[in-house]
C-alpha positions as CSV (number, residue, x, y, z in Angstrom):
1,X,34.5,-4.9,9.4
2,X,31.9,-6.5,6.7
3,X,30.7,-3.2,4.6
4,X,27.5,-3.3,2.2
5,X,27.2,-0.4,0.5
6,X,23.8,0.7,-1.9
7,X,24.0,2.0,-5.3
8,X,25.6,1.9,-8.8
9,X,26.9,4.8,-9.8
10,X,30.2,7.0,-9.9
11,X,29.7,8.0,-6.3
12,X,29.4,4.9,-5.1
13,X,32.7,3.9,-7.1
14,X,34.2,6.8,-5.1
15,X,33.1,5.8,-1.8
16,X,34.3,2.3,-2.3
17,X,37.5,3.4,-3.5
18,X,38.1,5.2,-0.2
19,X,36.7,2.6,1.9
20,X,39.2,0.3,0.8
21,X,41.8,2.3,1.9
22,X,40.8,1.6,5.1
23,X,42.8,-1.2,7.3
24,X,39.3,-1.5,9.7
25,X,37.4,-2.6,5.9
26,X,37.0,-6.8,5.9
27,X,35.1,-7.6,2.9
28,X,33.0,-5.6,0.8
29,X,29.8,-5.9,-1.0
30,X,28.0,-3.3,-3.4
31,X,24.8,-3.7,-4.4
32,X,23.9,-4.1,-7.3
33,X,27.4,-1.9,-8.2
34,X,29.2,-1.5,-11.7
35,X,32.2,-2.7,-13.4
36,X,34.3,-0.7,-11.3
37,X,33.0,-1.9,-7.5
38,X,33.5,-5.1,-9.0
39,X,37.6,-4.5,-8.5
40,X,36.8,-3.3,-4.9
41,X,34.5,-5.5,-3.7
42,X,31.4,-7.9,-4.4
43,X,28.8,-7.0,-6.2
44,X,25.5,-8.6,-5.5
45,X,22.8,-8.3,-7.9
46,X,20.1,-6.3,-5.3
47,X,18.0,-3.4,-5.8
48,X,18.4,-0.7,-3.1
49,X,15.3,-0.3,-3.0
50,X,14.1,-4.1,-2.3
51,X,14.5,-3.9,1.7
52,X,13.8,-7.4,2.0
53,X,16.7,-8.9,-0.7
54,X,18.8,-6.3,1.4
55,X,18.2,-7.9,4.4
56,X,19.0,-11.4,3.0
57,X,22.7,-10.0,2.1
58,X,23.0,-7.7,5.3
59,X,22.4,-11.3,7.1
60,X,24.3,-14.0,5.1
61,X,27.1,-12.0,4.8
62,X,27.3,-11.0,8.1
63,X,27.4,-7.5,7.4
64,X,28.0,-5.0,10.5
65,X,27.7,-1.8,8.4
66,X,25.5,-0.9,5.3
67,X,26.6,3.0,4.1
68,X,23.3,4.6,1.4
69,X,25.0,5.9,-1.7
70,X,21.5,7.1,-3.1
71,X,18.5,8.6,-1.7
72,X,15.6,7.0,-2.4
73,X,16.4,4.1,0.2
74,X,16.6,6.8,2.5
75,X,13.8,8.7,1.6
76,X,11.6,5.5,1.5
77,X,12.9,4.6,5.1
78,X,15.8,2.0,5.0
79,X,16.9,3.0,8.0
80,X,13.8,2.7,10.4
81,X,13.3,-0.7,8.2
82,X,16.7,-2.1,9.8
83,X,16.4,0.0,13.7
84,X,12.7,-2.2,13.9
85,X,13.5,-5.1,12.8
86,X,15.3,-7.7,15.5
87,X,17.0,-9.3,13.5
88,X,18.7,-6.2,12.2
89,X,18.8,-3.7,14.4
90,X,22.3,-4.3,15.6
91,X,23.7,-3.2,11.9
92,X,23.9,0.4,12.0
93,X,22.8,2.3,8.4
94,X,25.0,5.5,7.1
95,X,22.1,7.6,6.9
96,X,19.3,9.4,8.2
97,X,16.0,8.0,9.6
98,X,12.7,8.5,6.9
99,X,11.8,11.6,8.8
100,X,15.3,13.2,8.4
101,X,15.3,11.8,4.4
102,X,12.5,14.5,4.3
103,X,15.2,16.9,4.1
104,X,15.7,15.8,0.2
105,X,12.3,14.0,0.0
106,X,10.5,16.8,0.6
107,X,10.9,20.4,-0.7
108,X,7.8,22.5,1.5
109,X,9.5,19.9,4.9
110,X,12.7,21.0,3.8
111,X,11.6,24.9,3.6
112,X,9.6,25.0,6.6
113,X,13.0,23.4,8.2
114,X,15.2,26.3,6.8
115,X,12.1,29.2,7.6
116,X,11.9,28.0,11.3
117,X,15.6,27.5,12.4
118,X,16.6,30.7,10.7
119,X,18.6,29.2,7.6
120,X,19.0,31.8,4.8
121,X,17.4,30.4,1.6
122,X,15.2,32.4,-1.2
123,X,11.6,33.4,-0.3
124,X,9.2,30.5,-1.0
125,X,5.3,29.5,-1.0
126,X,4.0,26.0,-1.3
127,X,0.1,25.3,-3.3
128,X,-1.6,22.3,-4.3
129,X,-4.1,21.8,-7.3
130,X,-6.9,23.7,-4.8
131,X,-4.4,26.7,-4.4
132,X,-3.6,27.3,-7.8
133,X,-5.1,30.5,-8.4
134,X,-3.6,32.0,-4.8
135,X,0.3,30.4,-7.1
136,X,-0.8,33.0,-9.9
137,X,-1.1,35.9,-7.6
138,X,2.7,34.7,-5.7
139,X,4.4,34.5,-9.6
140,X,2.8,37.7,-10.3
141,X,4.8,39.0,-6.9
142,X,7.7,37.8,-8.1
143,X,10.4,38.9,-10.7
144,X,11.6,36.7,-13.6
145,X,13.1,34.0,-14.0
146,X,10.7,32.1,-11.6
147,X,11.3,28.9,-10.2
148,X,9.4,25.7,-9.6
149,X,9.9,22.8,-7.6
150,X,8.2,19.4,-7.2
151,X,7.9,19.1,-3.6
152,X,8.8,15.1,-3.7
153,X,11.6,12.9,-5.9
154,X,11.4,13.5,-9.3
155,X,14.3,12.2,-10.8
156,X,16.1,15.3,-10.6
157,X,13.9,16.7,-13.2
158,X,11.5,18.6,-10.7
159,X,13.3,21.8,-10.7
160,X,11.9,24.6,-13.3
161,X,13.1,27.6,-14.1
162,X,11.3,30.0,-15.8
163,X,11.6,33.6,-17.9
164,X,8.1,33.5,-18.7
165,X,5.2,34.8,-16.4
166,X,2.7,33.0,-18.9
167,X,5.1,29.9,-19.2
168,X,5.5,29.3,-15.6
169,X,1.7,29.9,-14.5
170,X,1.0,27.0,-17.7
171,X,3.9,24.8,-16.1
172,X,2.7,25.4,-12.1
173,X,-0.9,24.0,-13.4
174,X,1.1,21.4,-15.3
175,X,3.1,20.1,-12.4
176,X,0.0,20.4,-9.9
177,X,-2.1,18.3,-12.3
178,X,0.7,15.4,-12.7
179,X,3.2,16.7,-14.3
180,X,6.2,14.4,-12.3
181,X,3.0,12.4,-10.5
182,X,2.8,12.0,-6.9
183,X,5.9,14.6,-6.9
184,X,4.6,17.7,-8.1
185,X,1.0,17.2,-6.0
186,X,2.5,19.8,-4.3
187,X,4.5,22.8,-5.5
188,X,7.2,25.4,-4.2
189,X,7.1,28.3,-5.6
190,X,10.4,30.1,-4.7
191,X,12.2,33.7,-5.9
192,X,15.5,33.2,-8.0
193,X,18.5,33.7,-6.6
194,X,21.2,34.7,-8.9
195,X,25.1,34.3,-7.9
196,X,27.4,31.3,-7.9
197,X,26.9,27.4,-6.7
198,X,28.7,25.4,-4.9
199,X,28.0,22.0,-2.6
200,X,29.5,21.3,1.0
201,X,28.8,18.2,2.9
202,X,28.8,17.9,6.6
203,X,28.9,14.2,8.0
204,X,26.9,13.9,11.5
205,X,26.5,11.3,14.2
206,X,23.0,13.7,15.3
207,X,25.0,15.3,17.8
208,X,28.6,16.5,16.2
209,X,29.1,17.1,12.5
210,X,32.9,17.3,10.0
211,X,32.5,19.3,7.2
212,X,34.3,17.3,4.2
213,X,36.0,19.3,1.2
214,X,33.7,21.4,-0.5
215,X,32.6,21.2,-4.2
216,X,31.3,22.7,-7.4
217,X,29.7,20.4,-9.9
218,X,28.4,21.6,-13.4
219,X,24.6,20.1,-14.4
220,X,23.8,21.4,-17.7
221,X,25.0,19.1,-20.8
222,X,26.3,21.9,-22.9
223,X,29.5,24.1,-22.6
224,X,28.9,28.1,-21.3
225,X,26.5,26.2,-19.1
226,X,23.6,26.0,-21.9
227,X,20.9,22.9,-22.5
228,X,19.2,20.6,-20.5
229,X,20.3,19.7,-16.8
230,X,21.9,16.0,-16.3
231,X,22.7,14.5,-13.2
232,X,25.9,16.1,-13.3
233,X,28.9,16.5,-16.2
234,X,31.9,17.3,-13.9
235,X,32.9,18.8,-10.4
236,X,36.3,20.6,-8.8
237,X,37.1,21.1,-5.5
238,X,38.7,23.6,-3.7
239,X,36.3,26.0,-5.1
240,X,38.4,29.2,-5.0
241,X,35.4,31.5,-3.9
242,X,34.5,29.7,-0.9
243,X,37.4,31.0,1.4
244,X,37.6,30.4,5.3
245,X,36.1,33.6,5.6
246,X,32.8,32.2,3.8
247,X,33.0,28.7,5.0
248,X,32.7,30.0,8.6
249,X,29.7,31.6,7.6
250,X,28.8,28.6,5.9
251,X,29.3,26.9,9.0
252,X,27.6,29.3,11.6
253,X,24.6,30.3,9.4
254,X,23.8,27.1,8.2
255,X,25.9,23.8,9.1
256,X,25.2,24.1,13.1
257,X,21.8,25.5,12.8
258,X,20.7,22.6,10.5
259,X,22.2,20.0,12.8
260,X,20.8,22.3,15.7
261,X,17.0,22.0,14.6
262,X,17.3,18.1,13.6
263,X,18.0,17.4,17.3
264,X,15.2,19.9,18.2
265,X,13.0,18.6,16.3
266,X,14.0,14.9,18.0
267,X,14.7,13.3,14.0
268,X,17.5,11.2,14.0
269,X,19.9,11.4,11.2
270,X,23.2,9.5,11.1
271,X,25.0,9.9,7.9
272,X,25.6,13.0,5.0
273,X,24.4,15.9,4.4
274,X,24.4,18.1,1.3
275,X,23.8,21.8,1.4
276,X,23.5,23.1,-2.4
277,X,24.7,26.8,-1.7
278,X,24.4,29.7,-3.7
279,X,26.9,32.5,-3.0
280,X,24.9,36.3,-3.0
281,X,26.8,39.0,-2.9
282,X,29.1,37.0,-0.7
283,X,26.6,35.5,1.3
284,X,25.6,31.7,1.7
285,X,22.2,30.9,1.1
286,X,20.0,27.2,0.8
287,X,19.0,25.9,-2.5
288,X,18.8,22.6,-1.2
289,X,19.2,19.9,0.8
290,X,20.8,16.3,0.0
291,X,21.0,13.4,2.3
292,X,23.7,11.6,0.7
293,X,26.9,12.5,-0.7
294,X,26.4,14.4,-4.2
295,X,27.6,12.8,-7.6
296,X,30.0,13.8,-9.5
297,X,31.3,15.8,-6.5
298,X,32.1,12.3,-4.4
299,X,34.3,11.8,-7.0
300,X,36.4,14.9,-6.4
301,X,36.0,14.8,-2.7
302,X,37.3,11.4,-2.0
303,X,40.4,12.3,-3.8
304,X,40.9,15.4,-1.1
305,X,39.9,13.8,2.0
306,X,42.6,12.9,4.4
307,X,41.0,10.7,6.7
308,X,39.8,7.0,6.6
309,X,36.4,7.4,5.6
310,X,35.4,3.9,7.6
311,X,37.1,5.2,10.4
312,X,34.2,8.2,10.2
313,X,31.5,6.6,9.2
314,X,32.5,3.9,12.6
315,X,32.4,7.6,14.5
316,X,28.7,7.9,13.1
317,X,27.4,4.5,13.9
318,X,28.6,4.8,17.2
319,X,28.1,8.1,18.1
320,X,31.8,9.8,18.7
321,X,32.4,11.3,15.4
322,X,33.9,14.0,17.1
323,X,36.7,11.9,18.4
324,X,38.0,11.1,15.1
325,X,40.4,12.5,12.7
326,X,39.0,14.1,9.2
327,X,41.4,16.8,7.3
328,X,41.4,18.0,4.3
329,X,44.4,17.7,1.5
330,X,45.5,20.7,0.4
331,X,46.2,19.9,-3.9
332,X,42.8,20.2,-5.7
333,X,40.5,17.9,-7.7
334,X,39.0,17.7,-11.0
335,X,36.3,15.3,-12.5
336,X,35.0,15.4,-15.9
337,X,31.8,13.2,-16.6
338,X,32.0,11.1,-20.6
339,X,28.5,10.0,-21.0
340,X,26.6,8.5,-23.6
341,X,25.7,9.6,-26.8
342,X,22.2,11.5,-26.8
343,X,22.0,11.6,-22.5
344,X,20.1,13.1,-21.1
345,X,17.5,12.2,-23.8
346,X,17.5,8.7,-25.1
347,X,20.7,7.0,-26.0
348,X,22.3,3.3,-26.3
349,X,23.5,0.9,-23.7
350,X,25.8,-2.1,-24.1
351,X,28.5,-0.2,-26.2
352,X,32.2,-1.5,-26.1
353,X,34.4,0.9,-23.7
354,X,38.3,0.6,-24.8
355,X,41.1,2.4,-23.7
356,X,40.7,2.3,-19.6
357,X,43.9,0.1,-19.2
358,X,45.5,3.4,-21.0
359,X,44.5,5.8,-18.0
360,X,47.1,6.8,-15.7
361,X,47.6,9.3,-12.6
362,X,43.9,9.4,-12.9
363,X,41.0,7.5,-11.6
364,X,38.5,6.6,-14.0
365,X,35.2,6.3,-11.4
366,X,32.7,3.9,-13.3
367,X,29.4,5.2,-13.2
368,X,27.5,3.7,-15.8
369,X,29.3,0.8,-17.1
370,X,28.7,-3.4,-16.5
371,X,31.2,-6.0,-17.1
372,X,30.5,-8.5,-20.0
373,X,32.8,-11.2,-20.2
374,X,36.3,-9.9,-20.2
375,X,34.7,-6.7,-21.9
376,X,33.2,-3.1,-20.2
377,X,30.5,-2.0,-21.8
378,X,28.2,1.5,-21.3
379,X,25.1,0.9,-19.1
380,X,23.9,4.3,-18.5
381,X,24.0,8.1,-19.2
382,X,26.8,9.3,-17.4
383,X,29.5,6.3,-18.2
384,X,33.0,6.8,-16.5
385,X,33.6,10.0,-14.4
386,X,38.1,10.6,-14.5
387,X,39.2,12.1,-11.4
388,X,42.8,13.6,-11.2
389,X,44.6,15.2,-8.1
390,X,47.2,18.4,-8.4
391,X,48.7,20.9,-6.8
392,X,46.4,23.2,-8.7
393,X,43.3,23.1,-10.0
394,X,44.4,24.1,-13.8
395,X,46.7,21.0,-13.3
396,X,44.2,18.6,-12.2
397,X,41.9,19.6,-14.8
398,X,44.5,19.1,-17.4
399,X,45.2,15.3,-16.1
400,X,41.7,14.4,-15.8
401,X,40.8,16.0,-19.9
402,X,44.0,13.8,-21.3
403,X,43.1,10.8,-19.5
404,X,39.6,10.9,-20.7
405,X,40.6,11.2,-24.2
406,X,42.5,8.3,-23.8
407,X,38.9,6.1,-23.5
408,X,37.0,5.2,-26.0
409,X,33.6,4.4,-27.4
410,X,30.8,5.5,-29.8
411,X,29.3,8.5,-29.2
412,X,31.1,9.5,-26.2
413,X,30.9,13.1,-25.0
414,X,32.7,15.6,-22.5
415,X,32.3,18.8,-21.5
416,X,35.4,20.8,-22.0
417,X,34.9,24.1,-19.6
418,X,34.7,22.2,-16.4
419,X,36.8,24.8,-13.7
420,X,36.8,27.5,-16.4
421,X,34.2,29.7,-14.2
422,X,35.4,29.3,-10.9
423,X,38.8,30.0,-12.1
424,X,38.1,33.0,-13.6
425,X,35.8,34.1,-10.2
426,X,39.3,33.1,-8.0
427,X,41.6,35.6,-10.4
């Protein structure tokens, strides 16, 4: 099987590296890919996001599968571009149709989803520039901290929160006038929840669903959780809280009733899903919705799933997922994110990266990095993402902090309490 898979970063690293474990995997292509895909595949200089270049590489390299790292594709509607186009349509593409992107595309869709299939998630209103006054009065109902959300893409900079009544009635008129542009046209206004996160991922064919290894990942750039959010600085899996006690809530309350109301609601959606839970008192509840595989957690949950991921993503094309095998390895996984210098404000690209050949009983996931020459050099925020597997989580995390002091290059930086908090929850 000929595989083109979208994106460039440490997920899709993650996802190639597991795809080439499969025997059922031909060739494959990445697009556009890092320095990393390049030792797994072929990377093809393509934007994700330009449907018609993909096309050109889906049909001159007769490609029968193309698997969405990112979302945008999806939420911009790869999927119903290949399902209507003749020429096309035979190739089936890992992920859901526009409507189901919505999911992640959309905070109010995704909401209204969760408020009428009965899926526990904080209490929420939506307003728009001509309902700002009718956003005061719901902040004012509300106890601090408060949180905002631009309804669309934003980067993953559309999330506010808030201690401030003042602040966050300034920054609701802020967003609703432009703030994140066409994203924050609309608002969602939502109460805070306060407990501990955690990710799970269901993969779905639309009719039957297996839940992958769950997560944690850790967003903030500073240790104790402090400073601005990046895209993510680490993740572990197991996550020690969620025990089969929980995850069959997790399952019950949420996993079957989401995949429940996307057939009710006649949307297809073929691929991942990502449920950001927050743990209250015990209880699972919704932050968010995903519709791909979260980064860094792919990195850790690659390394703990026993199963041939092309074997389950052929399951979703064709519509028997339930027929095939997926478990779930027992050791755990750690993954601690080096990134540039400055991220997540400005920083440099094109610095030297030495030391990789140096990495051992550890996979260093390229996220950011490009190949010049016979040299790797940084080409984003989050650079390298090193992913160890142990019989513990303590262990794993110690692999994966000696191996990435063994890489080098200026201005790299680490978090160094990765785990610390869900190890101290699981004592």
């Amino acid at each position: 099987m000929n595989i083109l898979l979208l994106g460039s970063g440490g997920r899709e690293h993650a996802l190639a590296w597991k795809m080439r474990q499969s025997k059922a995997l031909s060739q494959l292509f990445v697009a556009p890919g890092n320095a990393g895909t390049a030792s797994l595949g072929v990377n093809v200089a393509v934007d994700p996001n330009n449907f018609a270049a993909i096309k050109d590489v889906a049909l001159k390299n007769a490609i029968d599968m193309v698997a969405v790292g990112p979302e945008e594709p999806l939420v911009r509607g790869i999927f119903d571009y290949f399902a209507n186009d003749d020429a096309l349509k035979h190739i089936p593409v890992i992920g859901p149709s526009q409507k189901g992107a919505m999911l992640e595309g959309s905070k109010d869709f995704a909401k209204q989803f969760m408020a009428k299939y009965g899926i526990p998630t904080a209490r929420y209103k939506s307003f728009t520039r001509g309902s700002v006054a009718d956003g005061f009065a719901f902040l004012e109902s509300l106890r601090p901290p408060y949180v905002l959300k631009a309804d669309g893409l934003a980067a993953g900079k559309g999330v506010l929160i808030l201690d401030s009544l003042s602040e966050a009635k300034a920054q609701l008129e802020e967003m609703l006038n432009g703030m994140f542009g066409e994203a924050s046209r609309t608002v969602v206004v939502e109460e805070f929840l306060s407990g501990v996160e955690l990710s799970v991922f269901a993969l779905s064919d639309g009719k039957s669903y297996k839940i992958l290894p769950e997560a944690k990942d850790y967003k903030r750039i500073g240790e104790g959780d402090t400073g601005p959010n990046t895209g993510g600085m680490g993740s572990v899996s197991p996550v020690p809280f969620a025990t089969p006690e929980f995850m069959e809530k997790v399952r019950t309350r949420i996993v079957e009733p989401t995949i429940r109301g996307l057939r009710a609601e006649q949307i297809t959606y073929r691929g991942f899903i990502f449920f950001g839970l927050i743990s209250v008192g015990g209880e699972p509840m919704v932050i968010e919705y995903n519709v791909r595989m979260g980064d860094p957690e792919t990195e850790s949950v690659m390394l703990r799933l026993d199963a041939d991921l092309v074997d389950l993503l052929d399951g979703v094309a064709k519509g028997n997922l339930s027929e095939r095998t997926c478990r779930n390895l027992p050791q755990a996984a750690a993954s601690v994110v080096c990134v540039s210098g400055g991220y997540p404000g400005a920083y440099k690209k094109g610095i030297a990266i030495s030391g990789l050949e140096k990495v051992q009983g550890c996979i260093a996931f390229h996220a950011g990095t490009k190949a010049n020459g016979a040299n790797i050099e940084t080409a984003g925020g989050r650079v390298l993402v090193l992913s160890s597997l142990a019989d513990t989580l303590p262990q794993a995390l110690e692999k994966s902090y000696a191996e990435a002091a063994k890489v080098e290059y200026e201005g790299k930086y680490f978090r160094r309490d990765i785990g610390k908090d869900v190890l101290a929850v699981g004592k």
